[in-house]
Structure formats: C-alpha cells, structure tokens
N, C-alpha and C positions, 0 to 999 in steps of 0.2 A: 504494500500500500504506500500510494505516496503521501508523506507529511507535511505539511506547511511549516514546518520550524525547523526543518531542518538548515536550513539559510545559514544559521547560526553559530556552524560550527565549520572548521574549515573544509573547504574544499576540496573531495580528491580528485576534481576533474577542472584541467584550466579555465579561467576564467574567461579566457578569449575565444576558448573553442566555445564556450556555452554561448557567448554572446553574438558567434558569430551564427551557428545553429538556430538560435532564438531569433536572430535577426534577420535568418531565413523566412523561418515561418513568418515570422509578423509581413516580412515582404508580401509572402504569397498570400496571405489572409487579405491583405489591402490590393491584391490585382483586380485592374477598373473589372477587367472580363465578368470576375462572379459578380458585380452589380452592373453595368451596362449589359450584356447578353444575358446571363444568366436568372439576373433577375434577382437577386442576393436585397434586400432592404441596403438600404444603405444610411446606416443608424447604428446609432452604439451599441444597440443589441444585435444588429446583423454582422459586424465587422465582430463583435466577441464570438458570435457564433461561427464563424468562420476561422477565429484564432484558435477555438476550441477543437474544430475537427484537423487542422494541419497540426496542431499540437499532438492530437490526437494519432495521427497516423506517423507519425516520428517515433511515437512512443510505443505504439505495437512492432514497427517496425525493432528494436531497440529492445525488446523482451528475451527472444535468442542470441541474441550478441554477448561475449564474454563481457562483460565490465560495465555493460549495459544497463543495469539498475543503478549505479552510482551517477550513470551519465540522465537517465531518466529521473532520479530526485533533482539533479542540478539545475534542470530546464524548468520542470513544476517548480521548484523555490523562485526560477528569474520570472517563469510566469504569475507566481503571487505577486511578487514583489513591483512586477511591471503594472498587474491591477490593482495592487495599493499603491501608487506613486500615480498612476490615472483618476483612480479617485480622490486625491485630497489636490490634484491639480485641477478636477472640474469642482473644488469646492466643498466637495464631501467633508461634514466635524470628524473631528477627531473620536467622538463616543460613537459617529456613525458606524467607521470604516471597518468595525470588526463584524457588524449585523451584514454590508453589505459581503464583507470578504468571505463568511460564511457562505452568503446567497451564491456569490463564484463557485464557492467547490460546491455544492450542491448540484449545480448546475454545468459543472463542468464533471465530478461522478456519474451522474445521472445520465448527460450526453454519452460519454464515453461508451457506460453499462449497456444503450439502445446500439450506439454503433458498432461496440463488440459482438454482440448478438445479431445482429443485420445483417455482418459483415460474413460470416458465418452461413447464415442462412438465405442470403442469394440475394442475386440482382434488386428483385421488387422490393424485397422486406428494407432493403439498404434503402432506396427511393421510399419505400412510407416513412422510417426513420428520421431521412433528410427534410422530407416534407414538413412531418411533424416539428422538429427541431428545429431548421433554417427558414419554413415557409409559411409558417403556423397553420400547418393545412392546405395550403393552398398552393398553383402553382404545379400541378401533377409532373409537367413535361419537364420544367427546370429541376424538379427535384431526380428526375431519370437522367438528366445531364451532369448532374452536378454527380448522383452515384456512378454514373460512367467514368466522370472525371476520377473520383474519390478508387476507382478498381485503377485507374492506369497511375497514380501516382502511389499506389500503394505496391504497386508492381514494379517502378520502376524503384523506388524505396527495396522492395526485394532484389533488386536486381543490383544493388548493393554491394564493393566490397566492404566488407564488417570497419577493417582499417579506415574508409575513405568514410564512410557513418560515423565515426568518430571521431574523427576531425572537422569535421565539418565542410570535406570537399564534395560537397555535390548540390543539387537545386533541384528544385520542384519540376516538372512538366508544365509548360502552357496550358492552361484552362481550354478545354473541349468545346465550342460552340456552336460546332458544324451537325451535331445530334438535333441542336433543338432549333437550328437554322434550316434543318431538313422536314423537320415536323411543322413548320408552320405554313 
C-alpha cells in the first residue's frame, strides 16, 4: 500500500529521476489532445482525473520491476505533495488541506481499485470505468478512445526496458484520436 508520509524520510530513489518521471506524467495529463479531441473536461477535476490515471498506469507498470515499490512510494509522496502545494496555492486554509488531501486519496484508491479491475476485465468494462471516472457518465465514444489510448500506453509502458523505467528515459505515446474521428 502506498503511504502519504512516507515523504518524510529519506529517499532511496533520486530525486531527479522522480521528478523527472512525475514530470512526465503531469506532461501527458495536460496534453490539449484529451481535452480538444477527446473531450476530457477541462477543469481541475478533469486534468486530476487525468493525473490520476497516467499516475496510474506508471505504477502498475512498476509492480514487476525489481526496486519498483521504492520507486512507486516516491512518485505517490511527489504526487501528495504536488496536490498539497496546489491546494494552499488556489487558496485552500490550512485546517482545510488535510479534509481535502484525504478526498485525493480516496479518490485516487478508489480510481485506481475501478481501473485495476477494468483493466483486467476487457476493453468495455475499461470504457465504462473511464466513462464513469473521467466522463461522469457520459460521452460513450470518448471514453472507448480514451481506453484505446489507456491499452496502447500501457503496452508500450510494457514494452519497457525495467533499466530505462527507472530512470526515467522514456514518454508516453500520443493520444489516439483517429478512433473517435472515425466514429463521428
């Protein structure tokens, strides 16, 4: 299980490769693609939700890898850390920021628990997941884009040397668009 406090104690995984990893995902989270084509909200709640599933698929990726649980508490502590430094820069009190950092990992467990399961269980289930998750229901065809997308960067994530996953050399795949440009 990953902790929130663990932050606190030092590091067995350098700090630049976490940073620079983190600052993958956040890249691919903010690509215009999942909100201009895909359709992604484009709102603090859409762009978390979006942080949550690239977070997400780094960290399953990162379960078989030797030394891969050190490197997966590193990334969830930069990702607490990066949404409480978000929330007390949009303002958020100080007696807030613990009720709100709660509602993250409830909502980032919770995610994850659907797309573990989904992910498993095939194409559709992955597409109602997403729906449910990034589209609040709605949206059928972008949510079957977006699991298209989510099977080819998880593959190429597999396709992975373990070495070059832990350093931090490699990048996400382009967002798929040509699915639900074919469907309309």
């Amino acid at each position: 299980m990953l902790w929130p406090f663990n932050r606190f104690r030092n590091p067995a995984v350098p700090r630049g490769t976490i940073e620079a990893i983190y600052g993958m995902i956040v890249a691919q989270a903010r690509e215009p693609a999942f909100y201009a084509d895909l359709h992604v909200r484009d709102t603090v709640n859409g762009r978390f939700d979006m942080l949550i599933l690239h977070l997400w698929l780094v960290l399953r990726r990162l379960q078989p890898v030797q030394g891969g649980s050190g490197l997966s508490q590193s990334l969830f502590d930069r990702f607490c850390a990066d949404m409480d430094d978000n929330l007390r820069e949009m303002g958020v009190g100080d007696l807030t920021v613990p009720k709100r950092m709660q509602a993250f990992g409830e909502a980032f467990y919770g995610r994850t628990s659907a797309y573990d399961l989904a992910f498993e269980a095939g194409d559709e289930a992955l597409a109602q997941a997403l729906s449910r998750n990034v589209f609040n229901g709605e949206l059928p065809e972008s949510a079957s884009a977006l699991a298209a997308y989510v099977r080819e960067a998880s593959a190429a994530l597999a396709g992975l040397d373990d070495a070059a996953l832990r350093t931090g050399a490699w990048s996400f795949p382009k967002p798929l668009v040509a699915s639900l440009e074919a469907g309309a």
